[in-house]
N, CA, C, O and CB atoms as a CASP TS submission, in Angstrom:
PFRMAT TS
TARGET T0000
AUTHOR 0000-0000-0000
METHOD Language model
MODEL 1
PARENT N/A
ATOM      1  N   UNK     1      -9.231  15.876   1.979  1.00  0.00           N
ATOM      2  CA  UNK     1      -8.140  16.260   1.110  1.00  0.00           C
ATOM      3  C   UNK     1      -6.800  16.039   1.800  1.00  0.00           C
ATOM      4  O   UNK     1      -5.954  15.364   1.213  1.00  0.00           O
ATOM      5  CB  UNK     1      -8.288  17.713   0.683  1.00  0.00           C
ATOM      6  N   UNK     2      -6.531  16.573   3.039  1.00  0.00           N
ATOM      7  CA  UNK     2      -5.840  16.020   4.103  1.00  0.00           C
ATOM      8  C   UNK     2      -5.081  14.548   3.968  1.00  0.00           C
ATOM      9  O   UNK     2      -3.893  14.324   3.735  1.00  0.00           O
ATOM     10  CB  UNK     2      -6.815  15.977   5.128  1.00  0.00           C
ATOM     11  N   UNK     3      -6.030  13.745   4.166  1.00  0.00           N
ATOM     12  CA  UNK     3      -6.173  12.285   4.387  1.00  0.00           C
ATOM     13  C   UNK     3      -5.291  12.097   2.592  1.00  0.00           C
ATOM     14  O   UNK     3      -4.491  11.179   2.409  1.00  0.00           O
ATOM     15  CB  UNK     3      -8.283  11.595   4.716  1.00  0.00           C
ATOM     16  N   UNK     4      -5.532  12.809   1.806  1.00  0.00           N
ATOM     17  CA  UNK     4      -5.241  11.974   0.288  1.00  0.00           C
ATOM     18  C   UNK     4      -3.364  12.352   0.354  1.00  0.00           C
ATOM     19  O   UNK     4      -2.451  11.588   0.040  1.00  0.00           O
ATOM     20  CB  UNK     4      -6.392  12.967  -1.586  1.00  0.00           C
ATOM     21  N   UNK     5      -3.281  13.562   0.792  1.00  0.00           N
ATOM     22  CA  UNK     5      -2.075  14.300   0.728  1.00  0.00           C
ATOM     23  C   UNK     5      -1.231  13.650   1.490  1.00  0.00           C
ATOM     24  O   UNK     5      -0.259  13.213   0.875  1.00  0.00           O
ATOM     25  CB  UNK     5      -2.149  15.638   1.100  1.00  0.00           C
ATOM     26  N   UNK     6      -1.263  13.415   2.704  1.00  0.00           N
ATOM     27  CA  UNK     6      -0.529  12.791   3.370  1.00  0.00           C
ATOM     28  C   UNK     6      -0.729  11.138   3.259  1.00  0.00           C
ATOM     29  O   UNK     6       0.109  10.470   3.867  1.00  0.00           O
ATOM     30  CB  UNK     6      -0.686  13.362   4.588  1.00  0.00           C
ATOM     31  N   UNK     7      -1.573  10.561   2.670  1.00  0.00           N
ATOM     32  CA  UNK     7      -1.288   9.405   2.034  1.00  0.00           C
ATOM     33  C   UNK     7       0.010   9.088   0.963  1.00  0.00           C
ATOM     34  O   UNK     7       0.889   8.241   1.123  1.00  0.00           O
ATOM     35  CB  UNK     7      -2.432   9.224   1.430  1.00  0.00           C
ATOM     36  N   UNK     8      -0.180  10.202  -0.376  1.00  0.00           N
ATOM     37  CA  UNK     8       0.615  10.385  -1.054  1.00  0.00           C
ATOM     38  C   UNK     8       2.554  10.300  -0.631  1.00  0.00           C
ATOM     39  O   UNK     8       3.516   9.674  -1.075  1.00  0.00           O
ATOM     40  CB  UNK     8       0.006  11.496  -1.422  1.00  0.00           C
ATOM     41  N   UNK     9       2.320  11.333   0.464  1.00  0.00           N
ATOM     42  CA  UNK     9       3.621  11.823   1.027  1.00  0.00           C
ATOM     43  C   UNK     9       4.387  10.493   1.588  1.00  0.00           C
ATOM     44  O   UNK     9       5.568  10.149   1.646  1.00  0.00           O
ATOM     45  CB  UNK     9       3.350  12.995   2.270  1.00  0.00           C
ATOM     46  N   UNK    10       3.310   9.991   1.921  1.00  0.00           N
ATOM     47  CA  UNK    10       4.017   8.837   2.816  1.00  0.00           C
ATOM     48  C   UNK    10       4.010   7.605   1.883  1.00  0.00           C
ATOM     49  O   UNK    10       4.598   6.581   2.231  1.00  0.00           O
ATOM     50  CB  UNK    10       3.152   8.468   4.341  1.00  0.00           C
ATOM     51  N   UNK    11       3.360   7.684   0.712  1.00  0.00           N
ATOM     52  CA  UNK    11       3.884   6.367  -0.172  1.00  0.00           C
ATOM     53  C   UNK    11       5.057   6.872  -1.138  1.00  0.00           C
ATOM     54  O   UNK    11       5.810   6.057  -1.672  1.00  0.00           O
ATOM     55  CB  UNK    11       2.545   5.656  -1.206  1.00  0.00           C
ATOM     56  N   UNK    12       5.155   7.987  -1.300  1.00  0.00           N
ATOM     57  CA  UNK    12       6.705   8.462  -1.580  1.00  0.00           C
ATOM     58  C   UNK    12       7.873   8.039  -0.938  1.00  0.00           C
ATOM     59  O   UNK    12       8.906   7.708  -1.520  1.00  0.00           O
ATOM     60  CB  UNK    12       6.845   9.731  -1.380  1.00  0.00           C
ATOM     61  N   UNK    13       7.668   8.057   0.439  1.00  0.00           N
ATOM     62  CA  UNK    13       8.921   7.857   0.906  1.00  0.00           C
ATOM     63  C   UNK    13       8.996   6.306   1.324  1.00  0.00           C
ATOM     64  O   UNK    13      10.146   5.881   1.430  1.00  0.00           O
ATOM     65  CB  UNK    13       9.218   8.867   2.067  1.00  0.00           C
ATOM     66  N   UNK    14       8.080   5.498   1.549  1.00  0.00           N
ATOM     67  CA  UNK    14       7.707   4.324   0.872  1.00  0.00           C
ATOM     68  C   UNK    14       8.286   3.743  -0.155  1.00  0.00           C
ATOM     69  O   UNK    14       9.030   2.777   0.012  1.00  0.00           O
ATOM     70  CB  UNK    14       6.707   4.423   0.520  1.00  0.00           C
ATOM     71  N   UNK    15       8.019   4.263  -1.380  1.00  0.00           N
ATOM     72  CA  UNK    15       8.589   3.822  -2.215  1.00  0.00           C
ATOM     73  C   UNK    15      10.400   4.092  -2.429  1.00  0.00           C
ATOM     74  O   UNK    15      11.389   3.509  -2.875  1.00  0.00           O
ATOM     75  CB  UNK    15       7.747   4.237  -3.129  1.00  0.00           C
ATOM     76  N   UNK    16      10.155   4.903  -2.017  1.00  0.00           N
ATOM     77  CA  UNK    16      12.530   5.186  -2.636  1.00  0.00           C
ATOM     78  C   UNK    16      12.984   4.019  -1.120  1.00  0.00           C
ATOM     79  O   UNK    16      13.915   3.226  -1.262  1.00  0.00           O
ATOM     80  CB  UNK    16      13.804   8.240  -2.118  1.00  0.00           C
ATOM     81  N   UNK    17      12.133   4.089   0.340  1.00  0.00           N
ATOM     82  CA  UNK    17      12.746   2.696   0.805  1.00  0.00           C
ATOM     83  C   UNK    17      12.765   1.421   0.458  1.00  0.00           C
ATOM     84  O   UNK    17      13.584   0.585   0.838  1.00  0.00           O
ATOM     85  CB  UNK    17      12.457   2.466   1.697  1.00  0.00           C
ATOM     86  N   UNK    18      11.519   1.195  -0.544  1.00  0.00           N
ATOM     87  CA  UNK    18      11.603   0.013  -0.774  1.00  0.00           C
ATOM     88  C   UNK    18      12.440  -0.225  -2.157  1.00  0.00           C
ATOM     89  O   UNK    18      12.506  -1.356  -2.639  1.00  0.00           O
ATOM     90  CB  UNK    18      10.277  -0.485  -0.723  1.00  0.00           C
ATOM     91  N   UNK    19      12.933   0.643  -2.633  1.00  0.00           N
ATOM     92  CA  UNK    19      13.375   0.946  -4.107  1.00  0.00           C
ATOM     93  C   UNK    19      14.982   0.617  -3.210  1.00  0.00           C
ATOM     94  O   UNK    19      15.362  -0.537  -3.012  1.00  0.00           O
ATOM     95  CB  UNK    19      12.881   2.907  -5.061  1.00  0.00           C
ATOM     96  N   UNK    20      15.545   1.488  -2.882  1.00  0.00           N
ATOM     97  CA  UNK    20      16.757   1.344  -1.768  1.00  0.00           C
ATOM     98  C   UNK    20      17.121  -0.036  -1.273  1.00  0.00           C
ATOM     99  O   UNK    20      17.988  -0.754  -1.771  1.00  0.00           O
ATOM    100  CB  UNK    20      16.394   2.122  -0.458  1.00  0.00           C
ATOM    101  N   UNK    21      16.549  -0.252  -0.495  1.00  0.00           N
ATOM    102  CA  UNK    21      16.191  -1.785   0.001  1.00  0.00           C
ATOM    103  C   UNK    21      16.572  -3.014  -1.451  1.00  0.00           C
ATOM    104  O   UNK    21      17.466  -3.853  -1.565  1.00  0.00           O
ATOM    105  CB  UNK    21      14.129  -1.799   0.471  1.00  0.00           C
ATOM    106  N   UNK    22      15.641  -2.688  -2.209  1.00  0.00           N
ATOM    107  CA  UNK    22      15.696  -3.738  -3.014  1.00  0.00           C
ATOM    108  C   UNK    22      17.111  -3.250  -3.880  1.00  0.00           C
ATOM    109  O   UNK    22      17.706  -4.257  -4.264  1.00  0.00           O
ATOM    110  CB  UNK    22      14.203  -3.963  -3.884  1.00  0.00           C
ATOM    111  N   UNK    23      17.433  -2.658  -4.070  1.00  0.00           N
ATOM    112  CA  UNK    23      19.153  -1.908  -5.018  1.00  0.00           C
ATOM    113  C   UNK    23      19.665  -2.988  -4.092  1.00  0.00           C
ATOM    114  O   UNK    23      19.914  -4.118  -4.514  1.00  0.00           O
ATOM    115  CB  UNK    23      20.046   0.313  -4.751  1.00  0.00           C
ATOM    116  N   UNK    24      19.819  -2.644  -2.848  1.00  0.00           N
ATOM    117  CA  UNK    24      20.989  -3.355  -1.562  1.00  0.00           C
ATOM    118  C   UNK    24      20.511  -4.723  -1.893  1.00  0.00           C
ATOM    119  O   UNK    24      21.359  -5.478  -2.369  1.00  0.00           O
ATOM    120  CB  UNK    24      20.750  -2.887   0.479  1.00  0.00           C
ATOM    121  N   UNK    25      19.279  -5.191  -1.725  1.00  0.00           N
ATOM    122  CA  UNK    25      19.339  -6.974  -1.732  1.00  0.00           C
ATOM    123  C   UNK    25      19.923  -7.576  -3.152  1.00  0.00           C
ATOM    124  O   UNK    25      20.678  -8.536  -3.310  1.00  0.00           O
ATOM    125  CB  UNK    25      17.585  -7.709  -1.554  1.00  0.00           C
ATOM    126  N   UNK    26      19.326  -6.697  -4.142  1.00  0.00           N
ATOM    127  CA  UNK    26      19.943  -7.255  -5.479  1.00  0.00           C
ATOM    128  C   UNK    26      21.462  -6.789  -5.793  1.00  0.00           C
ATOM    129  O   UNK    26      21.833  -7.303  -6.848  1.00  0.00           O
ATOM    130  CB  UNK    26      19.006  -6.753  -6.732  1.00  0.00           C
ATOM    131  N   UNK    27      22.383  -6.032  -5.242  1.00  0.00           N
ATOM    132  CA  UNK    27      23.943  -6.035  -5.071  1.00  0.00           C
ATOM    133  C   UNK    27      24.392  -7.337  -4.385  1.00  0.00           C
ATOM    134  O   UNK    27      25.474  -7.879  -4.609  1.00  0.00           O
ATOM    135  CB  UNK    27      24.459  -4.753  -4.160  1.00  0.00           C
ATOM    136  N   UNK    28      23.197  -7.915  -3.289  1.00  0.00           N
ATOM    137  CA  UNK    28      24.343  -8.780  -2.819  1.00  0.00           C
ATOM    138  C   UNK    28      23.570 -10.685  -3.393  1.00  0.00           C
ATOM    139  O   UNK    28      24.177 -11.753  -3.309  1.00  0.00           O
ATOM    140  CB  UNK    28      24.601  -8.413  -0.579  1.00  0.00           C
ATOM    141  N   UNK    29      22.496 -10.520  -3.788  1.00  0.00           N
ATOM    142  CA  UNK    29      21.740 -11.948  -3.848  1.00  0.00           C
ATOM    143  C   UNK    29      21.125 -11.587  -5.053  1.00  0.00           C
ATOM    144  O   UNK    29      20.123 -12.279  -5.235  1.00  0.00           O
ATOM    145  CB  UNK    29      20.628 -12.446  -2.559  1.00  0.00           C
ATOM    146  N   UNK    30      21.345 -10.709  -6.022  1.00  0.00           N
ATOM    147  CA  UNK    30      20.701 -11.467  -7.582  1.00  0.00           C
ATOM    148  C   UNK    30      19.169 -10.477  -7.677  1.00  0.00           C
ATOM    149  O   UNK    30      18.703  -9.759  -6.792  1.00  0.00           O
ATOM    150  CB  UNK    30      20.220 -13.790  -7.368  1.00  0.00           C
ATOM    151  N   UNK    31      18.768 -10.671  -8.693  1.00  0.00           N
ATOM    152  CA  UNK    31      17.719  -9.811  -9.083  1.00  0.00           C
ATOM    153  C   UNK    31      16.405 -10.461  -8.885  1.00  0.00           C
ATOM    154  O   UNK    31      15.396  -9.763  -8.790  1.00  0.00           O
ATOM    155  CB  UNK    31      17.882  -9.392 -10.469  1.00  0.00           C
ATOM    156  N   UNK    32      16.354 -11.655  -8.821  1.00  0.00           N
ATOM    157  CA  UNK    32      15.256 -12.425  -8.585  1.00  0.00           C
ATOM    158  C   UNK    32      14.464 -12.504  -7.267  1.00  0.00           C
ATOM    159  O   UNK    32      13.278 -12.824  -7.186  1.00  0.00           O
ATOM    160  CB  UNK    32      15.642 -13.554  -8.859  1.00  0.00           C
ATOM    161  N   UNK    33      15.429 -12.107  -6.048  1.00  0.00           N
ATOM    162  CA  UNK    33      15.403 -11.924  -4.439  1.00  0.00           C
ATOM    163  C   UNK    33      15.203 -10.431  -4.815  1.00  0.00           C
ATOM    164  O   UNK    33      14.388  -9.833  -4.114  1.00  0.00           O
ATOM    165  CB  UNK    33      16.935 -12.434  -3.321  1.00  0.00           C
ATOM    166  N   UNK    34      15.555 -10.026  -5.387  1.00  0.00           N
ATOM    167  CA  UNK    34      15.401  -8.209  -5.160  1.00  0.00           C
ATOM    168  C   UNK    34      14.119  -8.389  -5.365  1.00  0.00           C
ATOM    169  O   UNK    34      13.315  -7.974  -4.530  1.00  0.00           O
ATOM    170  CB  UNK    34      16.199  -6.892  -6.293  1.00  0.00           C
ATOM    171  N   UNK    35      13.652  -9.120  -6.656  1.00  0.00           N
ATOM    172  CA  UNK    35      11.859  -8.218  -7.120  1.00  0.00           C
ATOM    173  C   UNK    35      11.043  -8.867  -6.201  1.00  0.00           C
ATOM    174  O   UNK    35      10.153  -8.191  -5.684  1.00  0.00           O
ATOM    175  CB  UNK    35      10.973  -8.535  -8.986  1.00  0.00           C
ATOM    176  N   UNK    36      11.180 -10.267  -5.826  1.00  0.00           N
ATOM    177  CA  UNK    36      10.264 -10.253  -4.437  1.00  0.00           C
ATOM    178  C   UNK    36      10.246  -9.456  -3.585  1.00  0.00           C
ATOM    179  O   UNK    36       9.120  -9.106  -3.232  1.00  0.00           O
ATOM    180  CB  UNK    36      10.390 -11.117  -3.684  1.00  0.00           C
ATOM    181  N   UNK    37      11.466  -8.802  -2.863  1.00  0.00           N
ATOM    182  CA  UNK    37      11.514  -8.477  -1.756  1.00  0.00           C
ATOM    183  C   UNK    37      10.907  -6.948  -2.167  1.00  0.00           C
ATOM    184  O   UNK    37       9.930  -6.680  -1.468  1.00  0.00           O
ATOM    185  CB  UNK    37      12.933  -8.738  -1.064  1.00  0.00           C
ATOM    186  N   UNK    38      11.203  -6.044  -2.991  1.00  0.00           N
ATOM    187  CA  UNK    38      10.618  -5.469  -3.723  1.00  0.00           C
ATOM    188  C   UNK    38       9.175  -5.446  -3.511  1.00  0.00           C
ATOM    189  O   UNK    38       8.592  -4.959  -2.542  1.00  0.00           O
ATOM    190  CB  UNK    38      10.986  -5.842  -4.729  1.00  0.00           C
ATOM    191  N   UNK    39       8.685  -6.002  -4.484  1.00  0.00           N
ATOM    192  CA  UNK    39       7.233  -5.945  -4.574  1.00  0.00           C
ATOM    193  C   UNK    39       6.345  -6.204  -3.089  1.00  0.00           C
ATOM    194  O   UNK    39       5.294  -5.565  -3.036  1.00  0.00           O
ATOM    195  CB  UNK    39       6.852  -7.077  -5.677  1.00  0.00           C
ATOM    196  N   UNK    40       6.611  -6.925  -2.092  1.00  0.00           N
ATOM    197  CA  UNK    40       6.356  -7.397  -0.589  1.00  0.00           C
ATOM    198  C   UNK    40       7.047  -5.750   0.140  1.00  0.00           C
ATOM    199  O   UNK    40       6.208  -4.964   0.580  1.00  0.00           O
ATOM    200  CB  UNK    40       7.481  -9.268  -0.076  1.00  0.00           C
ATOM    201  N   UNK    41       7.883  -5.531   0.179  1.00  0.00           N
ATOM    202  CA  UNK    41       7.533  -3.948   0.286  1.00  0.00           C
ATOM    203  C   UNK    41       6.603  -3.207  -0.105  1.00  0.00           C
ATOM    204  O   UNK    41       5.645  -2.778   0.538  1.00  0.00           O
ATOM    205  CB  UNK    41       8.243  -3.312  -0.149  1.00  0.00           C
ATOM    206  N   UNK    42       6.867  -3.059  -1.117  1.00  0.00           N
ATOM    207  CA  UNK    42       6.166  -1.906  -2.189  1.00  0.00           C
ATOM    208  C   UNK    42       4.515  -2.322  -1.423  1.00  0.00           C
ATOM    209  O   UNK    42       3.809  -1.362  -1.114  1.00  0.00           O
ATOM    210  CB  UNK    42       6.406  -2.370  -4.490  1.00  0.00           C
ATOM    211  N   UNK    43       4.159  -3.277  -1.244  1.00  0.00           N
ATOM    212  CA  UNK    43       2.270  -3.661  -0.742  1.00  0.00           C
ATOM    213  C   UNK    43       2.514  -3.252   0.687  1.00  0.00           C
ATOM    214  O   UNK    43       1.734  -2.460   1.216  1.00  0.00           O
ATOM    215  CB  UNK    43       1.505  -5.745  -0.833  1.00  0.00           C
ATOM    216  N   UNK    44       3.425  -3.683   1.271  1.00  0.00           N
ATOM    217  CA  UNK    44       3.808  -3.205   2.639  1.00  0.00           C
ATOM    218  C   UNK    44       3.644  -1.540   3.263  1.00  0.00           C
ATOM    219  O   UNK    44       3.244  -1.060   4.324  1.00  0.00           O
ATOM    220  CB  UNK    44       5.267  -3.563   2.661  1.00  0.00           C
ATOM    221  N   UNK    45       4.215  -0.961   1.909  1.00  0.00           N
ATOM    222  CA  UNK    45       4.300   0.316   2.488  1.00  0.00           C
ATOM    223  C   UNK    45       2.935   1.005   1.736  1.00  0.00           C
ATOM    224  O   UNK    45       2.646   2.184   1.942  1.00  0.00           O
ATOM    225  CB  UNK    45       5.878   1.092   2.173  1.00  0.00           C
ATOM    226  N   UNK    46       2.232   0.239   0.954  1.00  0.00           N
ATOM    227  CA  UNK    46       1.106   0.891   0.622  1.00  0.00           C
ATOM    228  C   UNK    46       0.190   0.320   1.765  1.00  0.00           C
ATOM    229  O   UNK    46      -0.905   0.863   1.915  1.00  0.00           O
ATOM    230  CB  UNK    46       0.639   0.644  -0.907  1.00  0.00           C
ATOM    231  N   UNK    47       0.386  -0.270   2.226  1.00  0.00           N
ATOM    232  CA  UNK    47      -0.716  -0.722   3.539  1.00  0.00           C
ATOM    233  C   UNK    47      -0.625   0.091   5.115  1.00  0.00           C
ATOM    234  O   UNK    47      -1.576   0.494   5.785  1.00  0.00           O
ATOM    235  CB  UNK    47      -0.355  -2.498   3.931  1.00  0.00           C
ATOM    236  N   UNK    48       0.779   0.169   5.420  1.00  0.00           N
ATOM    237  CA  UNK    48       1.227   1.411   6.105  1.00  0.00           C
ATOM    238  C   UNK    48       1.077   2.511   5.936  1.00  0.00           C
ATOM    239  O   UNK    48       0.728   3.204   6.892  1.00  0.00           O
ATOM    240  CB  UNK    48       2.124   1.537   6.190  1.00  0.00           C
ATOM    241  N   UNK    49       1.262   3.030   4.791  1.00  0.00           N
ATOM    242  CA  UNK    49       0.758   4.486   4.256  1.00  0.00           C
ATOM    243  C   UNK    49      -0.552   4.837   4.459  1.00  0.00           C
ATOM    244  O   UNK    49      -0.921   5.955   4.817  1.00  0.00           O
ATOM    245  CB  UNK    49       0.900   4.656   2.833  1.00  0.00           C
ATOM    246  N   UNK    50      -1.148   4.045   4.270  1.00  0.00           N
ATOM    247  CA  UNK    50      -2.752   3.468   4.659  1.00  0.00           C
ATOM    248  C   UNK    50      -2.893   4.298   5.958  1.00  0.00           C
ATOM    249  O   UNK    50      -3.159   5.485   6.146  1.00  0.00           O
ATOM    250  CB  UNK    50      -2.963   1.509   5.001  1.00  0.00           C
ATOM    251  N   UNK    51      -2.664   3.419   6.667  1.00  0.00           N
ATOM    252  CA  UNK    51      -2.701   3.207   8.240  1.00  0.00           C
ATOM    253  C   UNK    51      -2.629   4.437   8.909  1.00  0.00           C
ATOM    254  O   UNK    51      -3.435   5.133   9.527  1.00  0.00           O
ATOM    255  CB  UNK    51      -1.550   2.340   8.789  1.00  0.00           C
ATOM    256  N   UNK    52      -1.396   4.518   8.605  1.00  0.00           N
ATOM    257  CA  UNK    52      -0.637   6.218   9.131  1.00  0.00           C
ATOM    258  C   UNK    52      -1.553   7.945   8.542  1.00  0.00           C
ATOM    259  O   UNK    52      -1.603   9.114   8.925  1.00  0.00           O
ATOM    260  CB  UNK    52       1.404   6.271   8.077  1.00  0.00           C
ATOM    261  N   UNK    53      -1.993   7.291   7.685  1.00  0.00           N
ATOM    262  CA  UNK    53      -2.331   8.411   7.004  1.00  0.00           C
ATOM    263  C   UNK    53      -3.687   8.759   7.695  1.00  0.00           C
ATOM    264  O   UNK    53      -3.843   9.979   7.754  1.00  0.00           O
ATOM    265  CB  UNK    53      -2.380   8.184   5.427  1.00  0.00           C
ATOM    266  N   UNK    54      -4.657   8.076   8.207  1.00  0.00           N
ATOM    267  CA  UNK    54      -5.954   7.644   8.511  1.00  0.00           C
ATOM    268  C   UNK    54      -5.972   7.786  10.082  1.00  0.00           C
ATOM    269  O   UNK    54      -6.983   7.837  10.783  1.00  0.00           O
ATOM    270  CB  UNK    54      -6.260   6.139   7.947  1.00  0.00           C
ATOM    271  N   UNK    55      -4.177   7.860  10.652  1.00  0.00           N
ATOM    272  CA  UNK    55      -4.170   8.070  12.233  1.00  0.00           C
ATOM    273  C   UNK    55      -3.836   9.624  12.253  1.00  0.00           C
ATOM    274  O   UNK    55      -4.116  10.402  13.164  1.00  0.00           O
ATOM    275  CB  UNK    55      -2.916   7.041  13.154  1.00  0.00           C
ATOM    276  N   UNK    56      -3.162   9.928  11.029  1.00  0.00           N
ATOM    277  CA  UNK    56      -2.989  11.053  11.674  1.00  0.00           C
ATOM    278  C   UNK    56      -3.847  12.418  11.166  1.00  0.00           C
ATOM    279  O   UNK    56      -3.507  13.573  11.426  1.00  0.00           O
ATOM    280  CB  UNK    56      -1.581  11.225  11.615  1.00  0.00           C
ATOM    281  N   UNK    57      -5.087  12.010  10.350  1.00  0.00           N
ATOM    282  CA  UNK    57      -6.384  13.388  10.187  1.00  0.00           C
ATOM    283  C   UNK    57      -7.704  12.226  10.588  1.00  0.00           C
ATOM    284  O   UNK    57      -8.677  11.860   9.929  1.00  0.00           O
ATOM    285  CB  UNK    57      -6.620  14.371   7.939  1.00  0.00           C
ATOM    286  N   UNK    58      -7.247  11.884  11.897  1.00  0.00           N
ATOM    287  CA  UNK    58      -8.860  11.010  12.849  1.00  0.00           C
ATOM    288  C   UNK    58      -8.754  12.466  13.088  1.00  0.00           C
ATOM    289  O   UNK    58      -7.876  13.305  12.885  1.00  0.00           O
ATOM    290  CB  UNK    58      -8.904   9.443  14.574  1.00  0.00           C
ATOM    291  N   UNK    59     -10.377  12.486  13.767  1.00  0.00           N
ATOM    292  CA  UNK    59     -10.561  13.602  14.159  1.00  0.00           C
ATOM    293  C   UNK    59     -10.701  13.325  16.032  1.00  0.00           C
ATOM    294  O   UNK    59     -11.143  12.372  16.674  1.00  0.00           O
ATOM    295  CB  UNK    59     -11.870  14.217  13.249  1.00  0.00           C
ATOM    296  N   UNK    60     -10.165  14.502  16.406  1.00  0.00           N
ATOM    297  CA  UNK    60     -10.274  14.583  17.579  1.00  0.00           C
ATOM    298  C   UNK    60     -11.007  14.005  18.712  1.00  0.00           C
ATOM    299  O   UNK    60     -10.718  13.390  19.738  1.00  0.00           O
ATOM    300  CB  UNK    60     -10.389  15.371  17.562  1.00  0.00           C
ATOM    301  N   UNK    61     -12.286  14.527  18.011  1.00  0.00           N
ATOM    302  CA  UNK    61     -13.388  13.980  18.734  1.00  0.00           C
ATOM    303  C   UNK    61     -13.881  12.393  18.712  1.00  0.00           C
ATOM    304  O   UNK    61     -14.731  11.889  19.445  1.00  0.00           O
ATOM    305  CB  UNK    61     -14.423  14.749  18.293  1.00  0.00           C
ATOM    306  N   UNK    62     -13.174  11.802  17.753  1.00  0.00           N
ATOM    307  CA  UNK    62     -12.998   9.889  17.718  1.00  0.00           C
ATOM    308  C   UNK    62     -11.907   9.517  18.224  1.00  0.00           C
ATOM    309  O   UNK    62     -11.869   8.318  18.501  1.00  0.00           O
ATOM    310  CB  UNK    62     -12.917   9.078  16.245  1.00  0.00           C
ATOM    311  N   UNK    63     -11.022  10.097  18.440  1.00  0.00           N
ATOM    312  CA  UNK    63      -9.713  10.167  18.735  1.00  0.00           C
ATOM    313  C   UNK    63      -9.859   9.533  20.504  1.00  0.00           C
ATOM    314  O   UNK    63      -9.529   8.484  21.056  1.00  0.00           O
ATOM    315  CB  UNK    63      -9.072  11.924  18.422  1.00  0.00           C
ATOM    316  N   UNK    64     -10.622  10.984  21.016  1.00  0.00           N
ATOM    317  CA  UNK    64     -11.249  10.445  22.430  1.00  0.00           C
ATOM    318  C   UNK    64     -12.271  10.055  22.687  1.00  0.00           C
ATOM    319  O   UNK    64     -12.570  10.384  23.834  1.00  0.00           O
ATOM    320  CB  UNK    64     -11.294  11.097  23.273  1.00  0.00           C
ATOM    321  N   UNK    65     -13.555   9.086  21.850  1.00  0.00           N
ATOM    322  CA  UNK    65     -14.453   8.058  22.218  1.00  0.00           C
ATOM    323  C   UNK    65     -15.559   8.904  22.176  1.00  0.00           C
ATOM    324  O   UNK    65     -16.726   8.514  22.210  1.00  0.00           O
ATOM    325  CB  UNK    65     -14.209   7.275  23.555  1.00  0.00           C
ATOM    326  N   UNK    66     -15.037  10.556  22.070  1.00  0.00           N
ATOM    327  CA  UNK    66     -16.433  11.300  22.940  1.00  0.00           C
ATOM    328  C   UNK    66     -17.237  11.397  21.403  1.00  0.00           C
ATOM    329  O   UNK    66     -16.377  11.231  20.538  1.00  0.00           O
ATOM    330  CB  UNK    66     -16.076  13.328  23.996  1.00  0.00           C
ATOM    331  N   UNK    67     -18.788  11.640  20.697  1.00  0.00           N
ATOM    332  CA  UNK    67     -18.786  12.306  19.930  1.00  0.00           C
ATOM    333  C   UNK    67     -19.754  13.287  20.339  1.00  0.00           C
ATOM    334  O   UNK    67     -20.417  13.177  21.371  1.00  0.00           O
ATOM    335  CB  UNK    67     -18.859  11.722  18.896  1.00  0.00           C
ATOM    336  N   UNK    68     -19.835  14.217  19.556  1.00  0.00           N
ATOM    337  CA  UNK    68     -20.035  16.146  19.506  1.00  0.00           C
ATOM    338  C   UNK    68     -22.128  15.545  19.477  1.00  0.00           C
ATOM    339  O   UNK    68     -22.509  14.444  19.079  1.00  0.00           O
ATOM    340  CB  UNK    68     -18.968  17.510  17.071  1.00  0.00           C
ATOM    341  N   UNK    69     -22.901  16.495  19.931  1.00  0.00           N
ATOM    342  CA  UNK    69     -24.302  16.090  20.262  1.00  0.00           C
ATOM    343  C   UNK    69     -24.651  16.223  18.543  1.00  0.00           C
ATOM    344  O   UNK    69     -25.879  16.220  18.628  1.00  0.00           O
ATOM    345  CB  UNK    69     -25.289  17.260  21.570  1.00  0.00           C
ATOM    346  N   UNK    70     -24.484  16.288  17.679  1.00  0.00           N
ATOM    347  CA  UNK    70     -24.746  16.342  16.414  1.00  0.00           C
ATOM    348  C   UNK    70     -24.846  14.579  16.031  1.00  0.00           C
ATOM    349  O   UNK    70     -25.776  13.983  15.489  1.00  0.00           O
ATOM    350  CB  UNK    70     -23.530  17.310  15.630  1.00  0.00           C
ATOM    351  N   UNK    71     -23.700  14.110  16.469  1.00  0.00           N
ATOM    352  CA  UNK    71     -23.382  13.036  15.765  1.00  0.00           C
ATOM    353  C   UNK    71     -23.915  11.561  16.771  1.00  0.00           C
ATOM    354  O   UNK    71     -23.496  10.414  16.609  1.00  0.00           O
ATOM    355  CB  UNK    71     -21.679  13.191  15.428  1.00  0.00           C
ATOM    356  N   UNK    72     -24.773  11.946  17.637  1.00  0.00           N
ATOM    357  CA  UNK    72     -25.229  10.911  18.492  1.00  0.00           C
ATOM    358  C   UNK    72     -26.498  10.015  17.453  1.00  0.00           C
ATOM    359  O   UNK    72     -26.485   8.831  17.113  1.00  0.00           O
ATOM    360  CB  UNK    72     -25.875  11.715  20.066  1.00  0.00           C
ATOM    361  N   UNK    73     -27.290  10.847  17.213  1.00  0.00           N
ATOM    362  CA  UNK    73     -28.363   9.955  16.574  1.00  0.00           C
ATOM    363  C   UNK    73     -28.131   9.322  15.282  1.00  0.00           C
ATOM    364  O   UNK    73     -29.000   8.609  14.779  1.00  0.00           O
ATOM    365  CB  UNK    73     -29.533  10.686  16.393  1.00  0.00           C
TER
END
């Protein structure tokens, strides 16, 4: 549940940068450069969100290589 929540959190703020980002490219180069750059974010930060989200509820015990005598066999 962890893992979903802080996925979420972090494609929020994901998104208003890449939303931000693309406002600024399309003020200065046109709307057509915005929605690429846009959308190549927007996958960007869903792939990061990914990432981050998945590093930060590893569990401990994978974290350091060791695992717990339960999980050997």
């Amino acid at each position: 549940m962890r893992l979903i929540v802080y996925y979420v959190g972090l494609m929020v703020i994901g998104d208003l940068a890449a939303y931000i980002i693309g406002l600024g490219i399309e003020r200065m180069w046109g709307q057509q450069i915005s929605l690429f750059c846009f959308l190549a974010l927007y996958f960007f930060f869903l792939w990061l969100a990914w990432v981050i989200a998945v590093r930060l509820t590893e569990p401990a015990a994978a974290a350091g290589g060791q695992l717990r005598p339960a999980e050997k066999a």
